[in-house]
C-alpha positions in Angstrom: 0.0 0.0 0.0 1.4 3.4 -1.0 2.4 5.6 1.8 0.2 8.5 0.6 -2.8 6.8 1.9 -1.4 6.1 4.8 -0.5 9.6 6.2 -2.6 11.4 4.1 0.2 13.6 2.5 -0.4 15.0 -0.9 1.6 12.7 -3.8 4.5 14.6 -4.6 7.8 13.7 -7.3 9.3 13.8 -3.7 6.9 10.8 -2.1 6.7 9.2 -5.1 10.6 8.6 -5.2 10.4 7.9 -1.8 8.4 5.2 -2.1 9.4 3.5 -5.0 12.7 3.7 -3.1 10.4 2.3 0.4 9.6 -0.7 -2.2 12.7 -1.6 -3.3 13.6 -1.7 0.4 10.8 -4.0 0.7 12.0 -6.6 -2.0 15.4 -6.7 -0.9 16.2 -9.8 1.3 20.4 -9.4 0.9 21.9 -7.2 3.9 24.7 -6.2 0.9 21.8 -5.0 -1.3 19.6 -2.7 1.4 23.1 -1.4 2.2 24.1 -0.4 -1.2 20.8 0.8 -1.8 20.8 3.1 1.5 24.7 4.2 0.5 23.3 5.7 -2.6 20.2 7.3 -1.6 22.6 8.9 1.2 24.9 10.0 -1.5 22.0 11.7 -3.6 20.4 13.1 -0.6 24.0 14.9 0.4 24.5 16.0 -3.6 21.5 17.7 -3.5 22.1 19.1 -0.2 25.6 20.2 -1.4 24.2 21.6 -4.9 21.2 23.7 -3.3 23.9 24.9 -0.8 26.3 25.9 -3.6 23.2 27.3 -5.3 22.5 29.6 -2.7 26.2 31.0 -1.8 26.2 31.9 -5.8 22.9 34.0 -5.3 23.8 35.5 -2.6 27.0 36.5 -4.3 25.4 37.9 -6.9 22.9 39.5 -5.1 25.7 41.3 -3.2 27.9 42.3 -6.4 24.4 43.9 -7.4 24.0 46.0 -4.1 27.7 47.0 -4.2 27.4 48.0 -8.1 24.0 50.0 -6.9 25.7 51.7 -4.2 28.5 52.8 -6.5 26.1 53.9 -8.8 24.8 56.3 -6.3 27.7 57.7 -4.8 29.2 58.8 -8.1 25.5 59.9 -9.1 25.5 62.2 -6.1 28.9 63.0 -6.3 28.0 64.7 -10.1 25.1 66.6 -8.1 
């Protein structure tokens, strides 16, 4: 049974990856296999931790060039005044 009915949460890419990845789980019987299987959903969950992160830093980077281009802007603006 999908976990969507059981807690009620709204089917999502994110709970339907979760539980085709709950199902595999299921059908594994090898300690080796649900290990590998864990290892790489770990290593997913961290590269897309890592690649929002990274996202972020390069907004705020830009976002920071912009205020520092804006505040040059002005000063030379007033300085012409």
């Amino acid at each position: 049974m999908s976990a969507h009915v059981l807690t009620d949460v709204p089917r999502t890419p994110t709970t339907a990856t979760a539980e085709r990845a709950l199902r595999r789980l299921e059908q594994l019987t090898d300690d080796r296999a649900v290990d590998t299987l864990l290892t790489s959903f770990l290593a997913r969950r961290r590269a897309m931790r890592k690649a929002r992160h990274e996202q972020a830093a390069k907004r705020a980077r830009q976002e920071h060039e912009q205020l520092v281009q804006r505040a040059l802007l002005a000063a030379g603006l007033a300085h012409l005044r």
